[in-house]
N, CA, C and O atoms as a Tripos MOL2 file, in Angstrom:
@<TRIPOS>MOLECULE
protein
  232   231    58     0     0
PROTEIN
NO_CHARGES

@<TRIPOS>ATOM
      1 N          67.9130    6.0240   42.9740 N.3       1 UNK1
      2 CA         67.6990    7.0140   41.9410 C.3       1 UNK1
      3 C          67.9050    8.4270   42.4920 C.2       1 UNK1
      4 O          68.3550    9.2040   41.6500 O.2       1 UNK1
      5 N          67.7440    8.8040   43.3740 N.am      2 UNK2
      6 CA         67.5300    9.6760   43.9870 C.3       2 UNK2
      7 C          68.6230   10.0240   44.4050 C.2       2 UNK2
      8 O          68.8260   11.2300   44.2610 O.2       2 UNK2
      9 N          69.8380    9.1680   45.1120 N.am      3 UNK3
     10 CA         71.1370    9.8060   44.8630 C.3       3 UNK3
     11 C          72.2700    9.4650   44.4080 C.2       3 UNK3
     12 O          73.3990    9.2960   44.8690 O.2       3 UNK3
     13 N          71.6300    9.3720   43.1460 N.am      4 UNK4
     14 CA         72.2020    9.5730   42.1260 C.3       4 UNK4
     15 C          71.7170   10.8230   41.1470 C.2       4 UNK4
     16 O          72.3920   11.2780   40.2240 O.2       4 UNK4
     17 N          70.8690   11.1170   41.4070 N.am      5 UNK5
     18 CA         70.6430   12.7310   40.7280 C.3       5 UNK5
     19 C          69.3850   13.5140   40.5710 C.2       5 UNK5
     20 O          69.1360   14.6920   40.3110 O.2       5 UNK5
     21 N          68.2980   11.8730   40.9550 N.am      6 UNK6
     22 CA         67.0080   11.9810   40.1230 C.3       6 UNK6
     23 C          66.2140   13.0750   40.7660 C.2       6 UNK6
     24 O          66.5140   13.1830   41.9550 O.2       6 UNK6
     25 N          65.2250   13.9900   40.3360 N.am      7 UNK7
     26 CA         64.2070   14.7870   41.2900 C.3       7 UNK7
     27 C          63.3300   13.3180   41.8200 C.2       7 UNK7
     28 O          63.4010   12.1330   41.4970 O.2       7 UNK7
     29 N          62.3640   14.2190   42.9420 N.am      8 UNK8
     30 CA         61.3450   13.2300   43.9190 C.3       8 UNK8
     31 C          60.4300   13.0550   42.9550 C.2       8 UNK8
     32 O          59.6680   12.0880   42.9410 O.2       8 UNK8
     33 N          60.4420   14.2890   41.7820 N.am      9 UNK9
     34 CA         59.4280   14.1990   40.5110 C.3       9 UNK9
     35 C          59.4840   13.2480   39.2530 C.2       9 UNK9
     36 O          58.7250   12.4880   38.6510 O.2       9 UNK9
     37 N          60.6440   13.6450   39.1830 N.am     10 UNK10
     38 CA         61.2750   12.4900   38.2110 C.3      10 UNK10
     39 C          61.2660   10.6740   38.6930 C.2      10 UNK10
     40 O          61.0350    9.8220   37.8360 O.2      10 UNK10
     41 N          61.5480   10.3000   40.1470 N.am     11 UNK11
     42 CA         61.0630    9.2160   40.0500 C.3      11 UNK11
     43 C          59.9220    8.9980   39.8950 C.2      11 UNK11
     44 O          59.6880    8.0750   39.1140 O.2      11 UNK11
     45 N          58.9450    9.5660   40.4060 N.am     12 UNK12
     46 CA         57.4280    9.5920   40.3510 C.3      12 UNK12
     47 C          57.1560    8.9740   39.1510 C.2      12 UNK12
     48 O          56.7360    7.8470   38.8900 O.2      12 UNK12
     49 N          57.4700    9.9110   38.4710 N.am     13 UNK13
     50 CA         57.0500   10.0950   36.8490 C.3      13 UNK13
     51 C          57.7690    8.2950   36.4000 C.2      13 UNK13
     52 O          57.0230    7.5740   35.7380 O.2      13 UNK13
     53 N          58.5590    7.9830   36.6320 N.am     14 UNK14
     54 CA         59.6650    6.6940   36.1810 C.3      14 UNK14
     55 C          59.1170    5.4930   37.0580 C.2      14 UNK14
     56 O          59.6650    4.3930   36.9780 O.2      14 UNK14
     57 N          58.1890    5.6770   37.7760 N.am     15 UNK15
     58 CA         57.6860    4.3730   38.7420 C.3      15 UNK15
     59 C          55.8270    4.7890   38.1630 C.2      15 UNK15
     60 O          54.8180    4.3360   38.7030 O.2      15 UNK15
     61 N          55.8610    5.7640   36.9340 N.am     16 UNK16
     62 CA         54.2640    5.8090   36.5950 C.3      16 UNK16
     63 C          54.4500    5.4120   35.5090 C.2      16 UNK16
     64 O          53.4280    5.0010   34.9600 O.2      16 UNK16
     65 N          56.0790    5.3100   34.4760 N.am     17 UNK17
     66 CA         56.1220    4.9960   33.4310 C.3      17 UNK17
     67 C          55.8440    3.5260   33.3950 C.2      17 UNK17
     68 O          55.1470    3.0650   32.4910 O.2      17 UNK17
     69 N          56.5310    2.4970   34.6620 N.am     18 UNK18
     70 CA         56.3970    1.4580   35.0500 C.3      18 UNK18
     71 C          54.9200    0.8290   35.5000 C.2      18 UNK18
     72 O          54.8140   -0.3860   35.6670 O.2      18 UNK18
     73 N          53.8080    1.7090   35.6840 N.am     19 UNK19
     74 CA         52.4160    1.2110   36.1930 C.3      19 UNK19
     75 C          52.1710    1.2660   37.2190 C.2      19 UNK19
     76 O          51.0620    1.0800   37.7190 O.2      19 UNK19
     77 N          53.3440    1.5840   37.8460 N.am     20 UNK20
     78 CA         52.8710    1.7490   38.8910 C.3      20 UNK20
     79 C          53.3220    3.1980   40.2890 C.2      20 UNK20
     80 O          54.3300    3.7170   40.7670 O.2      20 UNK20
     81 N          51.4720    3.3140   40.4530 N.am     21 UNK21
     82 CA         51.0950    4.7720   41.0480 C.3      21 UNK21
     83 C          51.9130    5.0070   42.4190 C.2      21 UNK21
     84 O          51.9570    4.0690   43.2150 O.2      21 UNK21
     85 N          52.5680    6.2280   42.7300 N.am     22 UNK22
     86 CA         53.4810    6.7440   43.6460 C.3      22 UNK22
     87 C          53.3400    7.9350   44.3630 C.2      22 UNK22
     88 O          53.7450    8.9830   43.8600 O.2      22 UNK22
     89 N          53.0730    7.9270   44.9340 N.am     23 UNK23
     90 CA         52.9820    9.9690   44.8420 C.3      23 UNK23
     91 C          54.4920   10.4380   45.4930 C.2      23 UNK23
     92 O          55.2580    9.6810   46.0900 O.2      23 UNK23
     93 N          54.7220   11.9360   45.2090 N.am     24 UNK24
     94 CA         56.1250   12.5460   45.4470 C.3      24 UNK24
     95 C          56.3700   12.0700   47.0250 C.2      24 UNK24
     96 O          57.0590   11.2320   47.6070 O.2      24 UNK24
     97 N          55.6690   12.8150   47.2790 N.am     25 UNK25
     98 CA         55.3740   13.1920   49.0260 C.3      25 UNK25
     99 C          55.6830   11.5750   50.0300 C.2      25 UNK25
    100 O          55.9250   11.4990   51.2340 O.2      25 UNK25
    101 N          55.5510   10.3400   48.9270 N.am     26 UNK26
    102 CA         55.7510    9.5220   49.4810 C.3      26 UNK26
    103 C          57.1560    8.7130   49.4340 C.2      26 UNK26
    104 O          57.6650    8.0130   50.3100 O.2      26 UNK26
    105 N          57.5430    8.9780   48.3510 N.am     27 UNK27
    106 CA         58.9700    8.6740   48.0030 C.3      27 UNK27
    107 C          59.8750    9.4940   48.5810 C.2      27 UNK27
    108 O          61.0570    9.1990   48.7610 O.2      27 UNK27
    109 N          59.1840   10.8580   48.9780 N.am     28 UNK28
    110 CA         60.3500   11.7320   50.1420 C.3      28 UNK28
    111 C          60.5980   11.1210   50.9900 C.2      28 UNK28
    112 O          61.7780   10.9800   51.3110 O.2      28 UNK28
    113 N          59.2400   10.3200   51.9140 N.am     29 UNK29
    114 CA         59.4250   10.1370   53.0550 C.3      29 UNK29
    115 C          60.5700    8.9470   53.1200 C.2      29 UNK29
    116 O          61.5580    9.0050   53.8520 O.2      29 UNK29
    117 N          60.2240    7.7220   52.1120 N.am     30 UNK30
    118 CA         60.7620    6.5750   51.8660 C.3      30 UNK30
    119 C          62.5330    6.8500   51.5300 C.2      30 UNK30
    120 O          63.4040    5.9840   51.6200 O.2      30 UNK30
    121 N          62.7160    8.1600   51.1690 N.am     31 UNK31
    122 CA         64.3690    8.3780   51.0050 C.3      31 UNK31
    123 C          64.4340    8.9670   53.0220 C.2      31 UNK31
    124 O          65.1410    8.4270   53.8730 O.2      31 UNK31
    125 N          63.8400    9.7050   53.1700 N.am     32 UNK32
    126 CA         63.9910    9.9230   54.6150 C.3      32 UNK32
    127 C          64.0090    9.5950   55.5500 C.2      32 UNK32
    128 O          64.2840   10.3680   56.4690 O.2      32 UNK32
    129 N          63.6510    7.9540   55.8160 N.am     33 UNK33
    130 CA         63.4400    7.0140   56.0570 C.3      33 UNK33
    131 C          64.6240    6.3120   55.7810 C.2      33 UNK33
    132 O          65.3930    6.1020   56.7190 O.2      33 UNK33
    133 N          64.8060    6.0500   55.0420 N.am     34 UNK34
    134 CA         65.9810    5.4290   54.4590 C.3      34 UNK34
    135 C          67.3110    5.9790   54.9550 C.2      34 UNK34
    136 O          68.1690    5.4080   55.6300 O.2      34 UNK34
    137 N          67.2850    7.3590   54.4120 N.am     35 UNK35
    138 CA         68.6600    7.8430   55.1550 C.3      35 UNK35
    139 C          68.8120    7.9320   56.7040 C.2      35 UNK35
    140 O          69.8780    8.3880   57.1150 O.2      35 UNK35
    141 N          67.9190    7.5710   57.5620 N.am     36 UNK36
    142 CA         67.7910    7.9190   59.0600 C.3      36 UNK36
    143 C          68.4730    6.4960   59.3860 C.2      36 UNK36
    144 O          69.2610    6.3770   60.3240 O.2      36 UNK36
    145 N          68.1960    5.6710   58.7390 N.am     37 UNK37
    146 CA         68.2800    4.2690   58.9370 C.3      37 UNK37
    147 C          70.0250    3.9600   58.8400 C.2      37 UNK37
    148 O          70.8570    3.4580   59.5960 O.2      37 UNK37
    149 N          70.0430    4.6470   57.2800 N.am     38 UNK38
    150 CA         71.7470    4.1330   57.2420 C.3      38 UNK38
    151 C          73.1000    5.1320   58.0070 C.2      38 UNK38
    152 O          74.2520    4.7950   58.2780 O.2      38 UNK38
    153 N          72.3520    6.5180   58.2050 N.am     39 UNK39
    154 CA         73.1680    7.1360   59.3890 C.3      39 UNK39
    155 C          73.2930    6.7070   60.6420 C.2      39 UNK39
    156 O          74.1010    7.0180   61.5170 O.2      39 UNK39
    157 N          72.1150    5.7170   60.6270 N.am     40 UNK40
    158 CA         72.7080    4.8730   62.3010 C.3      40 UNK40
    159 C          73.0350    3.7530   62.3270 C.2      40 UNK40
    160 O          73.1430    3.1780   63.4100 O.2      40 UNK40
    161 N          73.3050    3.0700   61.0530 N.am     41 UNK41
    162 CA         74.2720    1.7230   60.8450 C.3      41 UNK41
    163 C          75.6420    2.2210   60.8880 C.2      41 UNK41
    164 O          76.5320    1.8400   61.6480 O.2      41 UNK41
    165 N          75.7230    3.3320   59.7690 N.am     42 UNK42
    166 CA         76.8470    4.2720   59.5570 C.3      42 UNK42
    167 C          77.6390    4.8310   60.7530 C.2      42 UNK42
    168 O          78.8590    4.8910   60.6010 O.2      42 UNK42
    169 N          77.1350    5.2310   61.8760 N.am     43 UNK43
    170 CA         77.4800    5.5180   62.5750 C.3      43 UNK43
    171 C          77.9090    4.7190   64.0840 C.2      43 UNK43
    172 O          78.3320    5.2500   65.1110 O.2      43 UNK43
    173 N          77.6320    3.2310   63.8080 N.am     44 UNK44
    174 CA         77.6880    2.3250   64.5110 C.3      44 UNK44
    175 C          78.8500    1.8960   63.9630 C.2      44 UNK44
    176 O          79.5430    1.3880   64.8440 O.2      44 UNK44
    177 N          79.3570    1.8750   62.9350 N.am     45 UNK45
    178 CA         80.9140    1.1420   62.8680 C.3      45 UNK45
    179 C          81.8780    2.1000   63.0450 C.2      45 UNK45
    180 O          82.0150    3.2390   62.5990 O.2      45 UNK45
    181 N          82.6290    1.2910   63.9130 N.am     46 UNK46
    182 CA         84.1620    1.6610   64.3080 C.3      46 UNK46
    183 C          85.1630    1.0830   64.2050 C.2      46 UNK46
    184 O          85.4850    0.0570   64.8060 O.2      46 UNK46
    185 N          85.9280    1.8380   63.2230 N.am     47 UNK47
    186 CA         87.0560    0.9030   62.5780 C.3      47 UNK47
    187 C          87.8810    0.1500   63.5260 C.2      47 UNK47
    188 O          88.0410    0.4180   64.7170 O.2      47 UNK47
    189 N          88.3730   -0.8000   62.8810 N.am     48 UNK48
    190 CA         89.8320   -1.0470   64.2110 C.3      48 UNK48
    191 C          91.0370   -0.6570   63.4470 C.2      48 UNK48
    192 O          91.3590   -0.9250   62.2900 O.2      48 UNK48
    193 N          91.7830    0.2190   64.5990 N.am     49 UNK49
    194 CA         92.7950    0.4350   64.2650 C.3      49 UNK49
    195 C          93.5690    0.4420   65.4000 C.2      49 UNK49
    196 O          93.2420    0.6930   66.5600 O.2      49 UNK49
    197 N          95.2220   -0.0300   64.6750 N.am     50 UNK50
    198 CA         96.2500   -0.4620   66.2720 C.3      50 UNK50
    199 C          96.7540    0.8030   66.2620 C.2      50 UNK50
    200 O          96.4970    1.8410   65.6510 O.2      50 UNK50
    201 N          98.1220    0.1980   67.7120 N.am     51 UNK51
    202 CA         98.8660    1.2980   68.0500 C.3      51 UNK51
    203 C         100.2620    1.7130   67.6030 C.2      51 UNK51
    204 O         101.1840    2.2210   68.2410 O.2      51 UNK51
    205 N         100.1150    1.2280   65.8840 N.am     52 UNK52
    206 CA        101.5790    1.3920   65.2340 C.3      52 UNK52
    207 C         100.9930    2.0760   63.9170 C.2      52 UNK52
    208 O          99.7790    2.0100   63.7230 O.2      52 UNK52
    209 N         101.8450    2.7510   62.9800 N.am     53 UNK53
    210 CA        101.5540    2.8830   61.3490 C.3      53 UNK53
    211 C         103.0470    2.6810   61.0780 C.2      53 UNK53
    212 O         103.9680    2.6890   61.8940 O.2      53 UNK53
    213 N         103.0930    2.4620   59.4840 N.am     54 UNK54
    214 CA        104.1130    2.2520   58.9940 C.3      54 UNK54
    215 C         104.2180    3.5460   57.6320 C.2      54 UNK54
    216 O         103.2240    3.7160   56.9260 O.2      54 UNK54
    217 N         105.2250    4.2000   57.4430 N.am     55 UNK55
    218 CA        105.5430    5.6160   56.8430 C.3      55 UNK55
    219 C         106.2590    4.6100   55.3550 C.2      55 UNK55
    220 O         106.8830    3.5490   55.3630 O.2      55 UNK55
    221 N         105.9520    5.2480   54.5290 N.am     56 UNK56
    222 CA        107.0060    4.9900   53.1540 C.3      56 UNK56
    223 C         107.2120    6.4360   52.4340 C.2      56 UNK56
    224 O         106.6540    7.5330   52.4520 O.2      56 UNK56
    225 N         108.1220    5.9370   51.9080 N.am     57 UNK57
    226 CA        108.6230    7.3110   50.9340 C.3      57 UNK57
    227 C         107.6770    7.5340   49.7520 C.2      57 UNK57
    228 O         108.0460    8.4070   48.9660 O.2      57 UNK57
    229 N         106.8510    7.0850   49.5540 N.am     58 UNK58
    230 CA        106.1020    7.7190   48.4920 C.3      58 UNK58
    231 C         105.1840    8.3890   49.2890 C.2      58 UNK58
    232 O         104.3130    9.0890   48.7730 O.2      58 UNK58
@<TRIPOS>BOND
     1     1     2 1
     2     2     3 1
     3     3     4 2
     4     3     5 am
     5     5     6 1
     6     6     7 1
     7     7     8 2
     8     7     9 am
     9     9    10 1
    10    10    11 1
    11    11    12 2
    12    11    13 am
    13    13    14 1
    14    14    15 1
    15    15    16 2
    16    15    17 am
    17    17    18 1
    18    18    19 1
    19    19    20 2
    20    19    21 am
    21    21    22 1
    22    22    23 1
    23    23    24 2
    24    23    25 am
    25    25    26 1
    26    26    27 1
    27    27    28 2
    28    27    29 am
    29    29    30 1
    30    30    31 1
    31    31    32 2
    32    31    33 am
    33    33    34 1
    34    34    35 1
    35    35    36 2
    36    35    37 am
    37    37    38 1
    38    38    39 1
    39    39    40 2
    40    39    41 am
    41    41    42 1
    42    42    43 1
    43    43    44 2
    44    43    45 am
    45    45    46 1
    46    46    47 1
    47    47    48 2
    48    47    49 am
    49    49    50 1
    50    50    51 1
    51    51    52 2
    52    51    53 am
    53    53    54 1
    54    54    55 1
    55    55    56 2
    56    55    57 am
    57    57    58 1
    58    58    59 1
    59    59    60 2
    60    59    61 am
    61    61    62 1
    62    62    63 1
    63    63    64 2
    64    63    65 am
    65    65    66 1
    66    66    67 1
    67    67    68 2
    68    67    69 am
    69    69    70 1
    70    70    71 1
    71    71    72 2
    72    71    73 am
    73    73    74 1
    74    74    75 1
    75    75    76 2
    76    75    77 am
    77    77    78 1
    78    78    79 1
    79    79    80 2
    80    79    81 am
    81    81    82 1
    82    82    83 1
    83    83    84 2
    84    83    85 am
    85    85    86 1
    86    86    87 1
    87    87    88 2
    88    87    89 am
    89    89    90 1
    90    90    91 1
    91    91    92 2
    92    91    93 am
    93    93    94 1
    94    94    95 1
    95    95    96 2
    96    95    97 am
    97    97    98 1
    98    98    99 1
    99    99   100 2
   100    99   101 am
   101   101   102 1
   102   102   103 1
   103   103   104 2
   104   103   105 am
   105   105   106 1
   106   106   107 1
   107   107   108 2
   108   107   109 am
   109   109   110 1
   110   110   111 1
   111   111   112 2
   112   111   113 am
   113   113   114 1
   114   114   115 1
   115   115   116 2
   116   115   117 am
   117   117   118 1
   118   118   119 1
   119   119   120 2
   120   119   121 am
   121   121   122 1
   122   122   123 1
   123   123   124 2
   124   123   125 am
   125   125   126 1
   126   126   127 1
   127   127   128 2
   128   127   129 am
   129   129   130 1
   130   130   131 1
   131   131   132 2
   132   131   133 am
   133   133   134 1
   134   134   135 1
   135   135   136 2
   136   135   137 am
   137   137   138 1
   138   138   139 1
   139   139   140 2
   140   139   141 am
   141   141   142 1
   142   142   143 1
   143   143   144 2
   144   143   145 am
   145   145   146 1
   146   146   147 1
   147   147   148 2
   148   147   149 am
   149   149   150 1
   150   150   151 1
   151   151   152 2
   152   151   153 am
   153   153   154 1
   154   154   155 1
   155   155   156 2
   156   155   157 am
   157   157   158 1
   158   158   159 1
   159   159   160 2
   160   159   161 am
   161   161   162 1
   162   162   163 1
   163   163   164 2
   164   163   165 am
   165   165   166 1
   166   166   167 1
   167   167   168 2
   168   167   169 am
   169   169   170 1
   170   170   171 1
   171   171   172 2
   172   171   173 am
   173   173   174 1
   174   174   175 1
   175   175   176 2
   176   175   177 am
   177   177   178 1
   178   178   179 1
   179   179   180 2
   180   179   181 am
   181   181   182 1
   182   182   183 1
   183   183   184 2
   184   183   185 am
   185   185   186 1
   186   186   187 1
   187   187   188 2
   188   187   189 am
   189   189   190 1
   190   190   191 1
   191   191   192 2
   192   191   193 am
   193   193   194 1
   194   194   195 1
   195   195   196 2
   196   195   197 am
   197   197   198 1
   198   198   199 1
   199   199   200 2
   200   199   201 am
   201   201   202 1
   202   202   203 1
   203   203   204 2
   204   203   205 am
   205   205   206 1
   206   206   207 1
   207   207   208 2
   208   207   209 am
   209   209   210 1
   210   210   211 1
   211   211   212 2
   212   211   213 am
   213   213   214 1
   214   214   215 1
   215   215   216 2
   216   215   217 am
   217   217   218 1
   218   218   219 1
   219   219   220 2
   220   219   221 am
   221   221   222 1
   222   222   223 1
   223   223   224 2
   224   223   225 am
   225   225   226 1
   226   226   227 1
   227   227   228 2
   228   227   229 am
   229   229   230 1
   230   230   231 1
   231   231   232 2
@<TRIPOS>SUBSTRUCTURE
     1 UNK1         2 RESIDUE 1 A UNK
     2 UNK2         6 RESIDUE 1 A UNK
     3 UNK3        10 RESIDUE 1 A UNK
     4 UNK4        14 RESIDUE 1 A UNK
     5 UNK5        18 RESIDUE 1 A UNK
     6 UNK6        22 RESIDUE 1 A UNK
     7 UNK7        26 RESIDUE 1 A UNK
     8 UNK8        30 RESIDUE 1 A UNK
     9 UNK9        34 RESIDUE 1 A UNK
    10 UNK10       38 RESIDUE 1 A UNK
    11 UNK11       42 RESIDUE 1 A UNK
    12 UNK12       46 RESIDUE 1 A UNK
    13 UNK13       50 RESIDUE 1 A UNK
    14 UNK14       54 RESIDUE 1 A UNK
    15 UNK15       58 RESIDUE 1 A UNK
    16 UNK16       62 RESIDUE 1 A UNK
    17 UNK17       66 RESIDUE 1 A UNK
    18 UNK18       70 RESIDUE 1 A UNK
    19 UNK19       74 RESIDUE 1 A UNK
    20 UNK20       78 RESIDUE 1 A UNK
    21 UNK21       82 RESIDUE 1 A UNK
    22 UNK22       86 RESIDUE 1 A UNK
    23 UNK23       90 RESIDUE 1 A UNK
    24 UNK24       94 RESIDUE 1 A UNK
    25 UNK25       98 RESIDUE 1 A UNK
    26 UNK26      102 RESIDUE 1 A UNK
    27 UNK27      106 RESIDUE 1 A UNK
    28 UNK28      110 RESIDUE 1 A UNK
    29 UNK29      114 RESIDUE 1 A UNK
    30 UNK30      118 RESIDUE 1 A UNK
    31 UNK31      122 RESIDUE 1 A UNK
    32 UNK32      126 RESIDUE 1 A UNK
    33 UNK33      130 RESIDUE 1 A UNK
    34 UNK34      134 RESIDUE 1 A UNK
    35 UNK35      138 RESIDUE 1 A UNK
    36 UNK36      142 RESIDUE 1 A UNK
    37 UNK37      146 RESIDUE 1 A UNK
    38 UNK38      150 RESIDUE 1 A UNK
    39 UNK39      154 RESIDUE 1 A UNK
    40 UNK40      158 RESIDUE 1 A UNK
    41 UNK41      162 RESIDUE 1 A UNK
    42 UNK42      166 RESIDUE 1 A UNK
    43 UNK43      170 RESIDUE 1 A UNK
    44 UNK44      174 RESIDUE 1 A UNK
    45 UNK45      178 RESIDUE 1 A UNK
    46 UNK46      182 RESIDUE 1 A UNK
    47 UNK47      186 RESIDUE 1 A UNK
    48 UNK48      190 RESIDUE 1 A UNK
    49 UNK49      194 RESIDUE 1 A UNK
    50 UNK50      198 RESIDUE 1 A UNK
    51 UNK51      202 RESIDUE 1 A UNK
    52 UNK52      206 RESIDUE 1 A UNK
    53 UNK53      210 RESIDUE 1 A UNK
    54 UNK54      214 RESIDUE 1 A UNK
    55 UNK55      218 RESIDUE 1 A UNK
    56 UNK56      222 RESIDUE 1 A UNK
    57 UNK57      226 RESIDUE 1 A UNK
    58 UNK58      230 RESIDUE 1 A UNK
């Protein structure tokens, strides 16, 4: 939700519409958390690539 557009408020509010209690401060951490995590998966792959390319006219 979150990136995709949502405020830290707006989920709040959308996980209280659901019943269940959240606070902001905690869903920050849980995206911050989150993103720490996939910048170092992210940053663990390395493509393979050889030692030729092929050119076309378009």
């Amino acid at each position: 939700m979150y990136y995709s557009g949502m405020s830290v408020r707006d989920i709040e509010n959308n996980y209280e519409m659901m019943g269940i209690k959240v606070d902001h401060s905690t869903i920050y951490t849980w995206i911050d958390r989150y993103s720490k995590m996939t910048s170092q998966y992210l940053n663990g792959i390395v493509p393979r690539v050889g030692t030729w390319f092929r050119a076309d006219e378009v």
